[in-house]
C-alpha positions in Angstrom: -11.1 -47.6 38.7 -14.7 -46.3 39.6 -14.6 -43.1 42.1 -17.3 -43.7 44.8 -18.7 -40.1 46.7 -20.3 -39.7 49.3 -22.8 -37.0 50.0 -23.7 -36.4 53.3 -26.7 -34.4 54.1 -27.1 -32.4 57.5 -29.3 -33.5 60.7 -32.2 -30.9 60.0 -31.9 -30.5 56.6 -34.7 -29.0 55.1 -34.4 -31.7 51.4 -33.6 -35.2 51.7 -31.1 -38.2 49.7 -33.8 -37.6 46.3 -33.4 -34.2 46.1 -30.0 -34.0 46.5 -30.1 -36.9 44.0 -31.8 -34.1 41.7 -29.2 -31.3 42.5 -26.5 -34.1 41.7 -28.1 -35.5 38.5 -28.2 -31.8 37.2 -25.3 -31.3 37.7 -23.8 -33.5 35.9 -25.6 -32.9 33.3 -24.7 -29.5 33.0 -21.2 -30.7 32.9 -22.2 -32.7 29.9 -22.5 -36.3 31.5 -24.7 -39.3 31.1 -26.4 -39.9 34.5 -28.0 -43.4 35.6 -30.2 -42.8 38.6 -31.0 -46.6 40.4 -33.7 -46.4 42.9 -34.6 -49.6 45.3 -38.2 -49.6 43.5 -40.8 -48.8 40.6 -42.2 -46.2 43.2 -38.7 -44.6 44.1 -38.2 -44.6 40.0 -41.5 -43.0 39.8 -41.0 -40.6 42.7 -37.9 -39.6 41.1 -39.4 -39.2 37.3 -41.7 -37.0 38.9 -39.4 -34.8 41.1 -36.8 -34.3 38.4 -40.1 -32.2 36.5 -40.3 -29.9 39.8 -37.4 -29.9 42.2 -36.0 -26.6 40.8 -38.6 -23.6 38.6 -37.0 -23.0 35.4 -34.8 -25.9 34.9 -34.8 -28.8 32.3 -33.1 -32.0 33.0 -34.1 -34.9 29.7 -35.0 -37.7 31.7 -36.5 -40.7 31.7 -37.4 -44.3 32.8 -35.1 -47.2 31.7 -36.8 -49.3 29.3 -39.2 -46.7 28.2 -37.0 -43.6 27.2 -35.1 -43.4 24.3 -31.7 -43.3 25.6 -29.7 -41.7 22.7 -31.8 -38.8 23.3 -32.1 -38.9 27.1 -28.8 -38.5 29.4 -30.8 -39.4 32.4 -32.1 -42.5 33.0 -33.9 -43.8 36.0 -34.3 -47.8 37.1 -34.6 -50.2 39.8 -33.3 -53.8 40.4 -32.2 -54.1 36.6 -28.8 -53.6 35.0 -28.1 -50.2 33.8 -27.4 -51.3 30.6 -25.5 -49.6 28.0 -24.7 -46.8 31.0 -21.1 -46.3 32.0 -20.6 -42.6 33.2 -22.3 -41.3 36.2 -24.8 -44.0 38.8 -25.8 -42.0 41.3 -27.2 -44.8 43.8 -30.5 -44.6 45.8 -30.5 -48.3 47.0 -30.0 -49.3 49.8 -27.7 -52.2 48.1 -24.8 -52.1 46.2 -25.5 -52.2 42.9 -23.7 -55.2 41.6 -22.7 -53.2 38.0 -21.3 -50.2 40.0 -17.5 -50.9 38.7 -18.6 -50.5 35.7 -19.0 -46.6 36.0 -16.5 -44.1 36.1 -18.3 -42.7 39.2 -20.8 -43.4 41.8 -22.9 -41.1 43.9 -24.1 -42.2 47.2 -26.5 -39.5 48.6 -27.2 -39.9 52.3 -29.5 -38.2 54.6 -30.4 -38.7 58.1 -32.9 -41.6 58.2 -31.3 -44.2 60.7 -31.8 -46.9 58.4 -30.1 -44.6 54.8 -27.1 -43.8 57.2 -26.6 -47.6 58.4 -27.1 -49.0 54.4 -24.6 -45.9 53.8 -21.9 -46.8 55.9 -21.9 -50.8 55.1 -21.6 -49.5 51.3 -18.6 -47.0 52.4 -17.0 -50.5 54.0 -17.6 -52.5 51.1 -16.3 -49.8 48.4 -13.2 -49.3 50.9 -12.4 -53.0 52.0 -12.1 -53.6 48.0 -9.8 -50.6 47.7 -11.7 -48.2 45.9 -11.1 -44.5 45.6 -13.4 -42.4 48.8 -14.6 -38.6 48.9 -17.1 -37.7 51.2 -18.8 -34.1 50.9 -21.1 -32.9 53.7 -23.7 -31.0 51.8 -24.9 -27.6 53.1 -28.4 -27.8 52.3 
């Protein structure tokens, strides 16, 4: 059954639900996981392409759009409103929605920061992954 986390980011927290979304993605890749990053948009896909490249000096994380990045050679892959496709490891959700192909992956990440609006999508997710009976953790972050 698909473990669902929730990441919690502090009120005045100096980085926000897509870089934590970073720190999380690189993570698991460092671990030696495949990492599906769904956005709510082209531009969130886009914003996120672009921060993985600067959110930390020195480090390298393969990514790339879905659709336009070879996924045998790249472990992250970034999309929007599609399926994930062939992805079954890590989805690490920035939609406000529940993506309907969640149960599919060993583990979701739900990063949450302090917009009113991210907080109220977050906690009608944590109902739905609950009321269905599905595994919880939720991890305040220290930013």
């Amino acid at each position: 059954m698909t473990k669902i986390s929730f990441y919690i980011l502090p009120d005045g927290a100096r980085s926000n639900r897509f870089t934590l979304a970073c720190r999380l993605a690189d993570k698991a890749y460092q671990q030696g996981h495949r990492v599906f990053v769904h956005t709510s948009s082209m531009d969130e896909a886009r914003h996120m392409d672009r921060l993985l490249w600067t959110f930390r000096d020195g480090s390298f994380i393969p990514h790339g759009l879905l659709g336009k990045a070879d996924p045998t050679h790249t472990p992250v892959l970034i999309g929007h409103g599609e399926d994930a496709k062939d992805e079954h490891d890590i989805l690490i959700n920035l939609s406000s929605q529940t993506p309907e192909f969640f149960s599919r992956f060993e583990r979701v990440a739900e990063p949450i920061d302090q917009d009113a609006e991210i907080r109220k999508a977050g906690r009608t997710r944590y109902r739905f992954y609950k009321d269905r009976g599905y595994p919880l953790e939720t991890h305040n972050i220290n930013d």
